[in-house]
N, C-alpha and C positions, 0 to 999 in steps of 0.2 A: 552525437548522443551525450546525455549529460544524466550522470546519476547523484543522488543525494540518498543516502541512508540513515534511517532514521535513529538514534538512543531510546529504549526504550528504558522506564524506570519502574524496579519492582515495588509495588506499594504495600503498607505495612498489612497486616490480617485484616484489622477490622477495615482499611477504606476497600482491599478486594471483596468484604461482604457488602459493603454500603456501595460501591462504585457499579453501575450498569448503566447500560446506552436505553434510552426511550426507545421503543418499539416503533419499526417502520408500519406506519397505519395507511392502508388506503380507504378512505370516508365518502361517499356518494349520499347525499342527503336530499328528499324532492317531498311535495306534495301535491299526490292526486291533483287532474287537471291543470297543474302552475306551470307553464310555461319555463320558468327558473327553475336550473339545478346546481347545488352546491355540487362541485368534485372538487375535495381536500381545499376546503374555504374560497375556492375560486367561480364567482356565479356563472355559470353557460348556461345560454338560451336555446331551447332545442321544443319540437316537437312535443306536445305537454303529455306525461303519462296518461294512461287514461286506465279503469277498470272493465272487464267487459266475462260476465259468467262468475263472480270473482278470482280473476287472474289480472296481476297489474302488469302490463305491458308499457316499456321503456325503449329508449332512443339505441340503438344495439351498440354505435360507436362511440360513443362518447361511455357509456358503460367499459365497455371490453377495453379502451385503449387507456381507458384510467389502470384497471391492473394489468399495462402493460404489452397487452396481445393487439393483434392487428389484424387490420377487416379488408378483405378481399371482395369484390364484387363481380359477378359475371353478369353480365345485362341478357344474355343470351338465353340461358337458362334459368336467370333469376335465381342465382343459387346464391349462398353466400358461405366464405372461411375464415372463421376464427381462428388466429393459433397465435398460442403463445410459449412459453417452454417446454410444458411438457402438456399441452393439450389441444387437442385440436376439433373445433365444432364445423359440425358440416349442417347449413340450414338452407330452407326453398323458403321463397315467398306462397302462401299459399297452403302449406302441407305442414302439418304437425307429425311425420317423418325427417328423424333427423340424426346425426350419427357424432360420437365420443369416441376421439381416437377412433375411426372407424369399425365402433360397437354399437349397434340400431339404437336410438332412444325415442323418446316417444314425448311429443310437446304436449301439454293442457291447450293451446289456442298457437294454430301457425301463424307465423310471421307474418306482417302488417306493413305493407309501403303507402306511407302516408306523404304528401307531398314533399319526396323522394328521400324520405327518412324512414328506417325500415327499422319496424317499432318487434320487441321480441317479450315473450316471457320474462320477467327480472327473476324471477328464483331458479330457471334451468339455467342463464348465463351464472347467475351471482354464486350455486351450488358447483356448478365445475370449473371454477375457477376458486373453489376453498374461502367463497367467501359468504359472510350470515346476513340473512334478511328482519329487519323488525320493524314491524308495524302499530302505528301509534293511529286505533281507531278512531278517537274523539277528534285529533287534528289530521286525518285521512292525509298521515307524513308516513316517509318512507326513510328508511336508513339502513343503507348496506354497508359494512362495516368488513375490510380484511384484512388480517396481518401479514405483512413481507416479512415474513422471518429472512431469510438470504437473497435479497431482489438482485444480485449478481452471479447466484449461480444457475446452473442448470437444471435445475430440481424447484418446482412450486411446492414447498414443506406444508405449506398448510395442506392444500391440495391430493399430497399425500400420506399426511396424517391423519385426513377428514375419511378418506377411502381405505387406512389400512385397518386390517382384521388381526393385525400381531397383536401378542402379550407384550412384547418388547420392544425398545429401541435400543441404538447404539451405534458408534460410530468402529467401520471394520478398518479404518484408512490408518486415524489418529487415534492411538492408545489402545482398538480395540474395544474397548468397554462397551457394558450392555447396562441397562438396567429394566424393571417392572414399568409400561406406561401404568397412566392413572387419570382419571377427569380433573383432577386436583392440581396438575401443574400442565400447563397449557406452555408450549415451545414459542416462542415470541423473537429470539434474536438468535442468530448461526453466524458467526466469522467466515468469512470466506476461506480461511484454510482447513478450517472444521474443529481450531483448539479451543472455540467456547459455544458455549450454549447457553442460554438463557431462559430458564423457564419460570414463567408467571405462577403465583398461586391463585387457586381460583376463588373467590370471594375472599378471599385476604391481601393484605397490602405487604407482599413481599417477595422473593426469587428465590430458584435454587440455579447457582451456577456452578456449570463446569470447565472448568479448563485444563490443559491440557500441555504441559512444557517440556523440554527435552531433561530428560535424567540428567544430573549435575556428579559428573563423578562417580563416585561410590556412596550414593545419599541412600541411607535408608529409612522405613517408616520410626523409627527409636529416631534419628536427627529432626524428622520434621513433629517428632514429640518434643523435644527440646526447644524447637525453636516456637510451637504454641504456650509453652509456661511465659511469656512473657506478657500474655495476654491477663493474667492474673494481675498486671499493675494494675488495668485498670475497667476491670470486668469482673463480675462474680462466677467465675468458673463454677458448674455442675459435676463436670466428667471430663476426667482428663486419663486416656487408656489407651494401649496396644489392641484392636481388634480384627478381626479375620472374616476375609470375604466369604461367604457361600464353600468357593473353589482352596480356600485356606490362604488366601494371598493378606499379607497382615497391612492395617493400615494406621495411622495417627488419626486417634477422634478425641474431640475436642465440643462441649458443649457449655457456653456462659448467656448473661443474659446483663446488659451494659442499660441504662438512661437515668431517667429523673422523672419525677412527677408529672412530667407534660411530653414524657418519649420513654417509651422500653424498646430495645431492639433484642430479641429471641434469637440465637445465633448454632447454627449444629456445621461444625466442617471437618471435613476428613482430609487427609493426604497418604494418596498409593502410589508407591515405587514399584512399578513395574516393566519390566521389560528395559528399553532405551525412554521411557516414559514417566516423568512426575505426574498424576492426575488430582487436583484439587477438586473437591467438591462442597459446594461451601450455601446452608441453608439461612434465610434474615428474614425474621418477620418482625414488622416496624409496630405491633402493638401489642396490647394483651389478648392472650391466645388460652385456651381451654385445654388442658393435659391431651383428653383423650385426640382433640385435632390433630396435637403435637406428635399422639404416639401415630398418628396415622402416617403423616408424614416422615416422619424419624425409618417408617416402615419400607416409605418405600425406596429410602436411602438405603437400607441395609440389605437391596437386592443386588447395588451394583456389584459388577463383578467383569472378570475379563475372560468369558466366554462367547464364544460368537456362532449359533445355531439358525437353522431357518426360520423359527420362532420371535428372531427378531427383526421389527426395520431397521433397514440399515439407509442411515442417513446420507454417509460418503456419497460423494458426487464425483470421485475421483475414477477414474477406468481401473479394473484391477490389472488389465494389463500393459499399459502403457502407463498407467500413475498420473497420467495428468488429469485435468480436471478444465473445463469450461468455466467462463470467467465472461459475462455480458453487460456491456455497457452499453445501456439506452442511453447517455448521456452524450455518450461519441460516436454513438453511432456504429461500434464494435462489438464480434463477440470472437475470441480466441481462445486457446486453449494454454495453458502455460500448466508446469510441474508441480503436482498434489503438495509437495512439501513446502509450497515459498508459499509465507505471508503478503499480506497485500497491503504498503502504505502509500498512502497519499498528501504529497506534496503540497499539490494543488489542483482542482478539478478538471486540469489537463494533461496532469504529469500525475503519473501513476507508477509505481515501483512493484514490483513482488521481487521477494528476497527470500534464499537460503542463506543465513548470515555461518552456517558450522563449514560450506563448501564453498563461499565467498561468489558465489554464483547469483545472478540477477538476468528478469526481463525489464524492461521498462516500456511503457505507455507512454508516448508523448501526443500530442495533436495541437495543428498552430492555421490559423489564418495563411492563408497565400495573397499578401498584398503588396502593392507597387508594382504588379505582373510579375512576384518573383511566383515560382513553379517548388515541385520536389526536385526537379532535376538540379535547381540555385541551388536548394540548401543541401542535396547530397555530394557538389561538387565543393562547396565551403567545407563542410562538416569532413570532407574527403582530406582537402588539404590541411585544414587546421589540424587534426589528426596524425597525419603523416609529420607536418614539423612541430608537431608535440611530441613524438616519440624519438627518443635515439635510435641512429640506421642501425646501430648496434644491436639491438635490442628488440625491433621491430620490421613484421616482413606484411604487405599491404597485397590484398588482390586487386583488381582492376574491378570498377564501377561493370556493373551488367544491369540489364536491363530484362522486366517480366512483367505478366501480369496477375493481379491477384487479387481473385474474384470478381474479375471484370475492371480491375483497375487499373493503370497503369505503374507499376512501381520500381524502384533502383533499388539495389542494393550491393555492399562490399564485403568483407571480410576483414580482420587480422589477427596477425598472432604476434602475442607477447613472452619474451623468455625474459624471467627475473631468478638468478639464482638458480638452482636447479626445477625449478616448475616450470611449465608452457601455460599460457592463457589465452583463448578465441574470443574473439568479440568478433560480431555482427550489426551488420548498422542495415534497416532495410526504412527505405521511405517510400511511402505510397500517394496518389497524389487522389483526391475525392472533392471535385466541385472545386467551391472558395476555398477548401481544407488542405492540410495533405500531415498525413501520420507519422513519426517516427518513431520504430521499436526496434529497440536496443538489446541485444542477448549477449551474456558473459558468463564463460565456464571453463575451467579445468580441462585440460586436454585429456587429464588421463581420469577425469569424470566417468559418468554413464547417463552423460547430455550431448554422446557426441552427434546424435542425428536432433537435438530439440530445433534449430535456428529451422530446418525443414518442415518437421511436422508443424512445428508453431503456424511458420508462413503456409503453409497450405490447411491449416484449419481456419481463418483469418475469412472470416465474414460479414458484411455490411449489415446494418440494420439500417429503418428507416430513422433519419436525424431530422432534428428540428434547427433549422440555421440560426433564424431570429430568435430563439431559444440561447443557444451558443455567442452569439456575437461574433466579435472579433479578439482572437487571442495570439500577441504577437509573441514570436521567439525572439527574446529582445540582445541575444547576442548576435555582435555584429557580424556581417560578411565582409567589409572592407579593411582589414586588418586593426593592429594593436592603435590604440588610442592612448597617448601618454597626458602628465599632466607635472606642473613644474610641482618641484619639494626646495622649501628654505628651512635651512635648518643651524645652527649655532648665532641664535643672534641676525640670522639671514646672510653671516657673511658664508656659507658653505650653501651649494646649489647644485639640483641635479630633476633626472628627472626620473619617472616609475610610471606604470600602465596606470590608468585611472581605474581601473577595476583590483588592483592588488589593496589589501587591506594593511594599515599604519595600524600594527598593534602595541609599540612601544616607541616611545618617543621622551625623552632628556636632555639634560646639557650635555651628558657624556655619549649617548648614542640613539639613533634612528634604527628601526627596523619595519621593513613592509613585507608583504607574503604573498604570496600565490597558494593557498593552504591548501585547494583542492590538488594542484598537480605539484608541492611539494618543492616551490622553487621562495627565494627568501633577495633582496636585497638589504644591506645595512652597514650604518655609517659608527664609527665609536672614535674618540679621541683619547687619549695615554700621556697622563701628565708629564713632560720632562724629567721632573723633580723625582719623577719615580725611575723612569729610562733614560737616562741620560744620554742613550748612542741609539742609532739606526737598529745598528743588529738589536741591543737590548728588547728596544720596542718588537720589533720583528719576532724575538725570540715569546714575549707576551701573548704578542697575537696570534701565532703557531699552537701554542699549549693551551688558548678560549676555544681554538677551531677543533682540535684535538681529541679537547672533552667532551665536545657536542658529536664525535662523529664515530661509527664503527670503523675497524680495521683502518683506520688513518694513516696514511704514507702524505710523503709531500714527494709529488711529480716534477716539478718547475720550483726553479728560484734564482732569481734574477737581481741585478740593479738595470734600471732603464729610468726616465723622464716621465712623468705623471702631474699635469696641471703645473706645468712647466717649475716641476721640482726635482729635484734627485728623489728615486724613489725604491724602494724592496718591490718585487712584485713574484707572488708565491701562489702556487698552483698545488692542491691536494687534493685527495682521491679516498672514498669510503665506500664500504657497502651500502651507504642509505645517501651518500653528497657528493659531491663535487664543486669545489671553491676556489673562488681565486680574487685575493684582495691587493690591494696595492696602498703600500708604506709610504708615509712621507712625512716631514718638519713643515710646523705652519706655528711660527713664532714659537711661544711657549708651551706646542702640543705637537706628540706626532696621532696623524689625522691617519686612521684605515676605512679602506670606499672596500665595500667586499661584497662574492654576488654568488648566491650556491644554486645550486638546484641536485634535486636529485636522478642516479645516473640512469634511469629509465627515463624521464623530461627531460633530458636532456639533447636536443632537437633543434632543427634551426629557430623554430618560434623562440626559443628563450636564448640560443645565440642570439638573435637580434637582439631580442630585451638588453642582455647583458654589454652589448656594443653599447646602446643605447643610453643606458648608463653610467656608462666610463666616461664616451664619449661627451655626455651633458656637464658630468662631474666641474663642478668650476669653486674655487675659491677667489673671493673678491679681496680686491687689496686694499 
């Protein structure tokens, strides 16, 4: 298992009003009789719509599995099942009887198997799946158009925006907050942890977003007034005031209006402290705008509040009682459940992280090709040892590889536990093997957490969806299995030489010193030389290098110190010990310099993998004569 977490960086006021993600769209475009259909610019050939009573009847799968859902067929009964997140269609060939989430509905013209393409209503599918139908008479074209607001959670937002009857939304998970819906801003984008939201304006070109951050301290809404005056550099502030929700909860508002003769940007943002919660809400419309519009929307900002009654949707996707939340990836062919509170970034569209960064806790998503007939069982037995001698025995206690299956797969998995300091830490490594594929996910938490059953429920929530291989390709996990790979280092002029892993990183390099790193597991090799002229004696030197290693390190003691033979020189060789290092270089004269070769790691890595490195090293060390 290998984790990477991500920096995130806070941007100034005005780019979080200007900044928002494109809205995920799914587009099916066709025209009566044509053989060709657009789904999301890509042309498929299919069965040509036809009209019949006027009712336009379409291809059922190639519709349904554009947003996502999947089509079952019984040949037996000629039935057929849509399902996708959260709905499920039950249809007969034959019968305009048919059923929603198992609720009767009622077809305009039953389904149609036309040379074995089973042709359906386009508005009963396109309406229960939240998505709009428009018809352009004159070129007898069709265009179904839907937004994925969250195409990763468990929840179809449109779907259930389209069907609710509330006054309200609001999220009961993240911050709490409610506010007024309205036809005027239309939901278009949801994070998958639930801290933004993105809502369209409707015939206007602009957003109202909200998000949603962990309380900072003791910040109050008077701090985040302070901190929008700054906005007056270069904005013409309206309203700059203290006011109070509905419920009396006070907030930072803030209204200016910033461009130039070829751009105005209209801007209204609030900020509420509430609870463990910062909640920003932040209004931009990108042109000239009409007061009375303004007041409408201004209106319906001023409903938000942190009330949460049955009058409202509530959008959280998270379980109230277990707090996790589903998390589906049609991409890998997964869907799992992981902790309501961890965000979710992505590395790369194989490697997937959710993180709690306040409780240092993480799951990871990995997924790799299985090639050269390596299995899950190769890499959980590499990943097993490399692991083992990456940790100090001291430090680190290992279960034994076991073996299960899950959801029909075959899969390994380990355990361990870290003690640094007075904290424990679990990790989890489980690998699943699927087809060409095989999974690894990664779980780390706090012993004295309240994740101590997650590695469980995770794995037993952990279900396959249908994948597309040729879609995927081939994605190699390109760390090795056959151990450390070293590579030569020249360094003074090339007459000093040595060697280092080819994957540690040369961050600093001179005449007076060398230094490489292992920066993920905290381990360093590096070379420096000590004018005569300045140390005249062994010890002197010796005494220099003691007081550089000194400064860099907590709690410093020196464990060992010695004279021994070093590249066949007299040489000092010292040994020191820290809360965050452990070092040991070795002293020597080499003409008009004494030359120090020194190799730290710290004493959690501290492990036979970097014992060898560090052999490895000395052992290369050569000066040329």
């Amino acid at each position: 298992m290998k984790i990477r977490l991500l920096c995130l960086t806070v941007l100034t006021t005005l780019c979080f009003v200007l900044l928002v993600h494109a809205a995920d769209v799914t587009e099916i475009s066709f025209r009566i009789g044509s053989d060709s259909l657009s789904v999301n610019g890509k042309a498929v050939t299919s069965v040509a719509p036809y009209t019949e009573n006027g009712t336009t009847l379409v291809p059922l799968r190639i519709i349904s599995e554009a947003f996502g859902a999947y089509v079952a067929w019984n040949p037996e009964n000629a039935d057929i099942t849509v399902s996708s997140a959260n709905t499920v269609l039950s249809l007969t060939i034959g019968s305009t009887a048919a059923y929603v989430n198992d609720a009767p509905a009622q077809l305009l013209l039953p389904p149609a198997l036309i040379g074995g393409t089973t042709m359906v209503p386009i508005r009963f599918i396109a309406e229960n799946f939240g998505a709009e139908v428009l018809y352009d008479e004159k070129t007898a074209s069709v265009l179904v158009r839907k937004t994925n607001i969250a195409p990763k959670s468990s929840i179809d937002y449109a779907m259930l925006l389209k069907s609710s009857q509330k006054p309200r939304l609001g999220d009961s998970f993240v911050g709490g907050w409610s506010m007024d819906r309205s036809d005027r801003l239309l939901l278009t984008e949801r994070s998958f942890d639930g801290r933004t939201h993105v809502f369209s304006l409707k015939d206007l070109d602009g957003t109202v977003t909200i998000r949603v951050a962990p309380r900072l301290l003791e910040s109050t809404a008077e701090d985040a007034l302070g901190s929008y005056r700054s906005i007056g550099n270069y904005a013409t502030v309206s309203h700059l005031d203290i006011h109070h929700t509905p419920s009396n909860i006070p907030y930072a508002h803030i209204q200016y209006k910033t461009g130039s003769s070829h751009y105005t940007l209209y801007a209204d943002e609030r900020t509420y402290i509430h609870g463990d919660y910062k909640l920003t809400v932040a209004l931009s419309v990108n042109h000239e705008i009409d007061s009375e519009t303004l007041s409408s929307l201004f209106k319906i900002l001023d409903s938000l509040d942190f009330t949460f009654d049955d009058s409202v949707e509530d959008l959280s996707d998270a379980d109230k009682k277990t707090a996790l939340r589903w998390y589906r990836s049609p991409d890998l062919g997964i869907t799992l459940q992981v902790p309501g509170a961890y965000s979710e970034h992505i590395s790369a569209m194989n490697n997937i992280s959710f993180t709690d960064s306040q409780k240092k806790c993480y799951v990871q998503l990995s997924m790799y090709s299985a090639f050269d007939g390596s299995s899950a069982w190769d890499w959980v037995q590499s990943d097993y040892a490399n692991n083992r001698a990456l940790f100090s025995e001291k430090t680190a206690v290992f279960s034994e590889i076991s073996q299960t299956m899950i959801d029909g797969q075959k899969a390994y998995l380990y355990s361990y536990t870290i003690t640094e300091s007075d904290a424990k830490h679990l990790y989890h490594d489980i690998f699943i093997e699927r087809d060409a594929y095989f999974y690894n996910i990664g779980i780390a938490h706090d012993m004295d957490s309240d994740h101590e059953n997650l590695a469980s429920s995770l794995s037993q929530s952990i279900r396959f969806l249908p994948m597309d291989a040729q879609k995927l390709g081939t994605m190699l996990r390109t760390d090795a299995m056959d151990g450390i790979r070293y590579t030569n280092c020249q360094w003074f002029d090339n007459k000093v030489s040595f060697q280092k892993p080819a994957s540690w990183q040369e961050i600093a390099q001179s005449v007076h010193s060398f230094r490489a790193t292992d920066a993920a597991n905290h381990a360093a090799i590096f070379v420096s030389r000590y004018p005569i002229a300045l140390y005249p004696t062994l010890d002197k030197a010796c005494t220099a290098v003691k007081k550089d290693i000194a400064d860099s390190t907590l709690d410093f003691r020196i464990s060992k110190e010695y004279t021994t033979t070093f590249c066949g020189k007299n040489a000092c060789m010292i040994e020191t010990t820290g809360k965050d290092s452990r070092t040991r270089v070795y002293v020597f004269r080499d003409q008009s310099y004494y030359i120090c070769a020194g190799f730290s790691v710290h004493p959690l890595y501290d492990g036979t993998r970097h014992n060898e490195i560090r052999t490895q090293f000395f052992d290369s060390f050569n000066i040329a004569k």
